[in-house]
C-alpha positions in Angstrom: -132.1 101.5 22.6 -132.2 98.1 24.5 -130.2 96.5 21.9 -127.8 99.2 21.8 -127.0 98.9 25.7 -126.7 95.2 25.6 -123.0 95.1 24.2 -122.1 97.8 26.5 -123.0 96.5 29.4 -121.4 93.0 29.1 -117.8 95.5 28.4 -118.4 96.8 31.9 -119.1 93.8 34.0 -115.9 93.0 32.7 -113.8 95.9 33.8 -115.8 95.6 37.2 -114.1 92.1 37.4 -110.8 93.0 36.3 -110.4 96.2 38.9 -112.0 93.7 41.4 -109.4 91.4 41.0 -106.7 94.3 40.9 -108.3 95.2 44.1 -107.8 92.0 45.8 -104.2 91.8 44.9 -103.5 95.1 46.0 -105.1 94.9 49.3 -103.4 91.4 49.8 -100.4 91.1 52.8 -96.9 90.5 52.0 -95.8 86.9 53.1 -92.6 85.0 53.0 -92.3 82.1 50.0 -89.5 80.5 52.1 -87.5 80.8 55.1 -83.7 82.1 54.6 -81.0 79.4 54.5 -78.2 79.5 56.9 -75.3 79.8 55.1 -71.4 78.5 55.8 -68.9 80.7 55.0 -65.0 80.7 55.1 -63.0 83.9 56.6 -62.3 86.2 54.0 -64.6 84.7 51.5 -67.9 86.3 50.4 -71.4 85.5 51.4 -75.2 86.2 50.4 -78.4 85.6 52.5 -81.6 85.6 50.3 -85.1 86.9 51.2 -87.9 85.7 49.3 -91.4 88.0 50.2 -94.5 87.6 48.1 -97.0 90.4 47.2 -94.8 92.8 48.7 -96.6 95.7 47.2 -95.6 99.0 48.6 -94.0 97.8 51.3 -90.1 97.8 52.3 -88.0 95.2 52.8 -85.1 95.8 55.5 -82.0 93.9 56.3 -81.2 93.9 60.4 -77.5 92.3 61.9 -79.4 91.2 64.9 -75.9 90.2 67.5 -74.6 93.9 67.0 -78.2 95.8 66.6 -77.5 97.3 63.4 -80.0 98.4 60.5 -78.0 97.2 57.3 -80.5 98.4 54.8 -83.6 99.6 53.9 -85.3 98.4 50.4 -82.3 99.1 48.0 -80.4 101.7 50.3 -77.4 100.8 52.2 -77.8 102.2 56.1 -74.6 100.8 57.4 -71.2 102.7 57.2 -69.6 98.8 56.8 -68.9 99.2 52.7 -68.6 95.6 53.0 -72.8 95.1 53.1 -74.5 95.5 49.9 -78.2 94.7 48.7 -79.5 93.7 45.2 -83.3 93.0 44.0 -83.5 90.7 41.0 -87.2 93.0 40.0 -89.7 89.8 41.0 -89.7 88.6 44.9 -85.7 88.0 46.3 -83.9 90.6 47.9 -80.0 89.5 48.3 -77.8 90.7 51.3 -74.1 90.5 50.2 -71.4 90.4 52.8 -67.6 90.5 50.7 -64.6 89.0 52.6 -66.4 88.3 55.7 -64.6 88.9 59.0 -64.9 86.8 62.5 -67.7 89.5 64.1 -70.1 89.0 61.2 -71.1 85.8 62.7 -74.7 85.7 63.9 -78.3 86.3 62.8 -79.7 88.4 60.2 -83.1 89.5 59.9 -85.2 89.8 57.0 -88.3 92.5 57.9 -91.4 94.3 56.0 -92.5 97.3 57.4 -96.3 95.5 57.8 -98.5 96.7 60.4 -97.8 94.2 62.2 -94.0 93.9 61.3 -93.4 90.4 59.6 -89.5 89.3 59.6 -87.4 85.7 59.6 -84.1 84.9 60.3 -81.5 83.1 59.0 -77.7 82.2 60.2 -74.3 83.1 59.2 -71.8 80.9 60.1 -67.6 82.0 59.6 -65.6 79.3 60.0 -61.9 79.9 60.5 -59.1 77.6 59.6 -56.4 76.8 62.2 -53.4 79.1 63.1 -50.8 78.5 66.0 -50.1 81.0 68.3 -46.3 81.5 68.5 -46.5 83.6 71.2 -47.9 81.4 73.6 -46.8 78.2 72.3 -42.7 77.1 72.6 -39.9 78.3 70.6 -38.8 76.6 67.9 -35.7 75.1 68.9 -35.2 74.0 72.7 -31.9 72.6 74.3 -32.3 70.1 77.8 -30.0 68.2 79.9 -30.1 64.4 79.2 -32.3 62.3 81.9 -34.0 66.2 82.5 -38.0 66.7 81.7 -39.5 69.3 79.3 -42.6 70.3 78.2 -43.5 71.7 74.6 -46.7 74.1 75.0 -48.5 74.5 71.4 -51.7 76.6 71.2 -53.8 77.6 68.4 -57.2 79.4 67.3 -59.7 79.0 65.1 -63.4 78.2 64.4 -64.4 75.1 65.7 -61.5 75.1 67.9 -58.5 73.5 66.9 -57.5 69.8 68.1 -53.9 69.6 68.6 -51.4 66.4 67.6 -48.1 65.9 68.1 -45.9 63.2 66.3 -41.9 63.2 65.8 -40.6 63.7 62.4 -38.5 60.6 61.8 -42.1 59.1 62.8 -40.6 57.5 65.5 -42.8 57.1 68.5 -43.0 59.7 71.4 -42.7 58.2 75.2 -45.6 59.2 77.0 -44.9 59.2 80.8 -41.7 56.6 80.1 -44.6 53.8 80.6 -45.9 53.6 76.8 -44.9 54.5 73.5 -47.9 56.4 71.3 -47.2 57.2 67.3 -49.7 60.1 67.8 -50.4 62.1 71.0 -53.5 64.8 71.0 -53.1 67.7 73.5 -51.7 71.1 73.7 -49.2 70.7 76.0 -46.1 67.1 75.7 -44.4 66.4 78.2 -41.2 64.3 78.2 -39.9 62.5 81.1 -36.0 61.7 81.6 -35.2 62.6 78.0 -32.9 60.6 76.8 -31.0 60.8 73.8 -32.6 58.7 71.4 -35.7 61.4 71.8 -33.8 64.3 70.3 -34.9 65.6 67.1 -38.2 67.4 65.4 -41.1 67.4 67.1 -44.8 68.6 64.8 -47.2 70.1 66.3 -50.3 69.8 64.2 -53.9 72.4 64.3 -56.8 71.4 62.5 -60.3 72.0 62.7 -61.9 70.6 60.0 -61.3 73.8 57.7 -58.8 73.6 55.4 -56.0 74.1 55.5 -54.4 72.1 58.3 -51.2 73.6 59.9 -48.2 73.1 61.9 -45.1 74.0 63.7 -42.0 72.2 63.7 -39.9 72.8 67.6 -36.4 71.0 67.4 -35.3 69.5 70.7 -31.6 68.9 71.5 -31.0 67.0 74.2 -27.0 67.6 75.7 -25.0 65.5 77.1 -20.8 64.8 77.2 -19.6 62.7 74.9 -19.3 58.8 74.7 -16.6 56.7 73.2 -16.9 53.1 72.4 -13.9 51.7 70.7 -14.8 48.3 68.5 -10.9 46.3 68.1 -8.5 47.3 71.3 -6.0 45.4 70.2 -5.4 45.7 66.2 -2.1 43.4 64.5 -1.0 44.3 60.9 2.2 43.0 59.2 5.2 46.2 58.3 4.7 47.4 54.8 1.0 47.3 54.8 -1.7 49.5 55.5 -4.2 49.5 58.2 -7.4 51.2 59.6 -8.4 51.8 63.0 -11.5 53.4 64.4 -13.8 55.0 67.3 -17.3 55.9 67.2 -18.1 58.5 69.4 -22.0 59.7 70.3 -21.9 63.5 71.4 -24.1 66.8 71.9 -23.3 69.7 71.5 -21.2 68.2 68.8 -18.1 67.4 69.9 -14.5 68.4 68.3 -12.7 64.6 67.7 -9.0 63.9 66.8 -5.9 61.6 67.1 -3.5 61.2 68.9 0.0 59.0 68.7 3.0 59.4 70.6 1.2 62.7 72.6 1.3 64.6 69.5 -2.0 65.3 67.3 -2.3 63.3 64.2 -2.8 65.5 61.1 -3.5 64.3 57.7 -0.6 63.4 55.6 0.9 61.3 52.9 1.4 58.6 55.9 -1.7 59.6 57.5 -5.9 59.6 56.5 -8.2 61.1 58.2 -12.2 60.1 57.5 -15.2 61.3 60.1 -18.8 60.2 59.2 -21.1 62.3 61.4 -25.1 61.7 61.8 -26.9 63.3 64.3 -25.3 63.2 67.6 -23.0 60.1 66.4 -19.8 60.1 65.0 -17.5 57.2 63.1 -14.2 57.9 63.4 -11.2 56.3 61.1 -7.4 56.9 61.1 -5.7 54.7 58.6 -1.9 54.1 58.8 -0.1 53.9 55.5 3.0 51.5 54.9 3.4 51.0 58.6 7.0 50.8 59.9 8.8 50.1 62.8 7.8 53.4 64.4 4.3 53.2 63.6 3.4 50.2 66.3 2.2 51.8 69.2 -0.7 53.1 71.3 -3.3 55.2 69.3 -6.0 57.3 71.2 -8.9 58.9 70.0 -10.2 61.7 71.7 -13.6 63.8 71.7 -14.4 66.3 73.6 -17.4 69.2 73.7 -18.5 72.0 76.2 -19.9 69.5 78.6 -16.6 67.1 78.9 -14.4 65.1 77.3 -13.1 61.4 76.7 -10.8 58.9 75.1 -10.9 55.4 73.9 -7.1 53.5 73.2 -6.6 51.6 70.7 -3.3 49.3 70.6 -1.5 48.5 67.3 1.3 45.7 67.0 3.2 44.2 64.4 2.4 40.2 63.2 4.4 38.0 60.3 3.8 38.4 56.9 1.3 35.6 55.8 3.5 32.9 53.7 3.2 33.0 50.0 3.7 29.3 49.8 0.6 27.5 50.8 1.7 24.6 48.0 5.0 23.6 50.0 2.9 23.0 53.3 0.2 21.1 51.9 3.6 18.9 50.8 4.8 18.5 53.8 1.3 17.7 55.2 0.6 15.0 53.6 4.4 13.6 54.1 3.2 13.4 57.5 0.5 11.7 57.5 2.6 9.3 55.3 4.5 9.0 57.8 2.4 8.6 60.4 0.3 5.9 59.0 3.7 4.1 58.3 4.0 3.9 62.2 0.9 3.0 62.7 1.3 -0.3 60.9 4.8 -1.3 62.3 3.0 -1.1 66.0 -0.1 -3.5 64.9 2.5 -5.5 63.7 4.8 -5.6 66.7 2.1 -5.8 69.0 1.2 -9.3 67.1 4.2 -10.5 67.8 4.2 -9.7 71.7 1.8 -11.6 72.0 3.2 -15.1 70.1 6.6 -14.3 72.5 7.4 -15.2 76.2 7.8 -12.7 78.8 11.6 -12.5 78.7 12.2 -11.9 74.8 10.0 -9.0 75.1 12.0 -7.0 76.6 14.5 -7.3 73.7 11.4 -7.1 71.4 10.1 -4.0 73.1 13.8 -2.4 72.3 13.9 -3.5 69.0 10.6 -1.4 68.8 12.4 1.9 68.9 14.7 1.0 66.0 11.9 1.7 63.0 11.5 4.8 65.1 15.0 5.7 64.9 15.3 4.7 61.0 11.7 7.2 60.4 13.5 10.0 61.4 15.9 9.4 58.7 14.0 8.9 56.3 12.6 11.6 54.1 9.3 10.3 52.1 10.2 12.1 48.8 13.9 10.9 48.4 14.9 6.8 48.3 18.3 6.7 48.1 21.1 3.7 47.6 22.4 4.3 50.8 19.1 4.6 53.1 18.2 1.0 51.1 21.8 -0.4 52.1 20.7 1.0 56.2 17.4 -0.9 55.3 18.6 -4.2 54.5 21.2 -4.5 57.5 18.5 -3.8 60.2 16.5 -6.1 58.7 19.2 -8.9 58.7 19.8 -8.0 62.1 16.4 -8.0 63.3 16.1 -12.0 61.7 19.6 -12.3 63.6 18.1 -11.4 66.9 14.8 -13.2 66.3 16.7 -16.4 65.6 19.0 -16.2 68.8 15.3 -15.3 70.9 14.0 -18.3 69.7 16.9 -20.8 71.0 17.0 -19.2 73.9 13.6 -19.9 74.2 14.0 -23.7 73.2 16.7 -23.9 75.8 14.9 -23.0 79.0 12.3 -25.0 77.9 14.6 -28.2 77.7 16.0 -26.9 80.7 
């Protein structure tokens, strides 16, 4: 009988082990195997907060929005009427709270909780982070009109989560004036304001919200700035032969834009076979061109151009006259250049000679001297340096005969009063 109870009884010190150990894990607490992340999530998007609990045994796990004070749910029911809170159990120690497209008020602390006695429970965060958006209703229009030399503001506000920062730059990327002191590429605030606006200021103005959550956005304000217009006139004063054409112009700077035309004689100029008409506009500047075809007689005259808009009006005058035809001929002068300086250099020579001889000669004979200077003078304007003929070499030889004539008789006189 002792051998018989042997095997037996080593069977139940075995099942006393095993329920003991059953015992133990059944009577051990719930705990937490790790604390609940706090999550990022963008609005509209969909989030899940985890909650790990260990030995949880019979025990219910319960999922509390602690900023409104609302049960969510309870083990795998849903308590809220919010159909965008769900829960989900993966059958081993997680239980997952899903939020779908998350809105701006389920921002806060969630609670994970047994039902323990005490309660155990941990929290974790959900953050909604909301991109930028401008508020047209309290920011400016998008397109403003000011006086020149006035001041304006632009207002531009936007929410979001972070909070926005605001920028400003112009479109052409020129830079904005800031207090008419300095000139900044960028400029961070809600609200620019522009000093004595001046023209060169007009145009589109961004105003840029971001927050670090894409994506980035902005509004584009167009500022016109008015003024009357401005004419500036480059040639006065503008000479063309008959029988050609010829182009005048005007550039004229303007805003509101401004209406421009011609006018000649007081009557409009219209574009015609004699007559073309060209405007090249850009912004609030204007270039102008009237161009006169096979000008006439009765074309030469005053020409005014004229702009005007609903703030004034002005003119600029431009005066057209009538000049030669340029010679065809520039061969024929170049001739008659160099004739010239033939002649010229001719001259040149007879006075170095003639002042040699002034000085060999008394006082007296000069005078006769000094008149016989004039006579090559005389003979130059005769002569022509292209044509030699038998007649200007006969006029040659008998003033020099009569020059040796006179030069003979200058020297016996000279002999004489020296006898004398």
């Amino acid at each position: 009988m002792s051998g018989r109870r042997g095997p037996y009884r080593s069977v139940a010190i075995g099942l006393i082990q095993i329920i003991t150990i059953i015992c133990q894990v059944l009577t051990e607490e719930p705990r937490f195997a790790e604390p609940i992340p706090n999550v990022t999530v963008a609005l509209g998007r969909d989030a899940s907060l985890p909650c790990v609990v260990e030995h949880l045994g019979n025990y219910k796990v319960a999922w509390i929005h602690i900023d409104r004070q609302m049960i969510l749910t309870i083990h795998r029911h849903v308590i809220t009427r919010l159909a965008r809170f769900s829960v989900s159990h993966d059958n081993a120690m997680t239980w997952l709270l899903h939020v779908s497209q998350v809105q701006q008020e389920d921002r806060g602390y969630y609670m994970c909780q047994v039902n323990t006695n005490p309660m155990i429970s941990q929290v974790g965060y959900l953050q909604v982070v909301v991109p930028p958006n401008i508020l047209d209703e309290e920011s400016t229009q998008s397109a403003v009109a000011v006086r020149e030399n006035q001041n304006i503001s632009l207002v531009c506000k936007a929410d979001g989560f972070p909070t926005p920062k605001i920028m400003w730059r112009r479109e052409d990327g020129q830079p904005i004036s800031v207090d008419r002191r300095k000139k900044v590429t960028v400029y961070e605030g809600d609200t620019l304001s522009l000093q004595r606006i001046s023209r060169t200021e007009m145009g589109a103005y961004l105003c840029i919200a971001t927050n670090a959550v894409p994506p980035s956005v902005s509004k584009r304000i167009i500022v016109d700035v008015e003024f009357s217009p401005m004419i500036w006139v480059p040639n006065q004063l503008v000479g063309a032969p008959a029988g050609t054409d010829v182009t005048v112009d005007c550039h004229t700077e303007a805003h509101p834009r401004a209406i421009s035309y011609w006018v000649y004689d007081n009557v409009m100029v219209l574009p015609t076979k004699k007559y073309a008409i060209n405007t090249e506009e850009n912004s609030y500047r204007a270039h102008m061109k009237l161009t006169v075809r096979n000008l006439q007689g009765g074309d030469f005259g005053n020409y005014r151009c004229i702009s005007k808009n609903s703030l004034g009006e002005t003119e600029g005058s431009i005066r057209l006259y009538e000049i030669p035809m340029p010679s065809t001929s520039p061969k024929a002068t170049e001739m008659k250049s160099t004739a010239h300086k033939e002649t010229v250099t001719g001259v040149r020579r007879a006075n170095v000679t003639r002042a040699v001889q002034r000085e060999v000669a008394t006082e007296r004979p000069s005078v006769v001297r000094a008149q016989l200077d004039r006579a090559p003078d005389r003979a130059q304007v005769y002569r022509h340096p292209h044509h030699d003929s038998g007649t200007s070499n006969l006029q040659c030889w008998r003033q020099s005969f009569l020059a040796f004539i006179v030069l003979v008789q200058i020297d016996f006189l000279s002999d004489f009063f020296i006898c004398y």
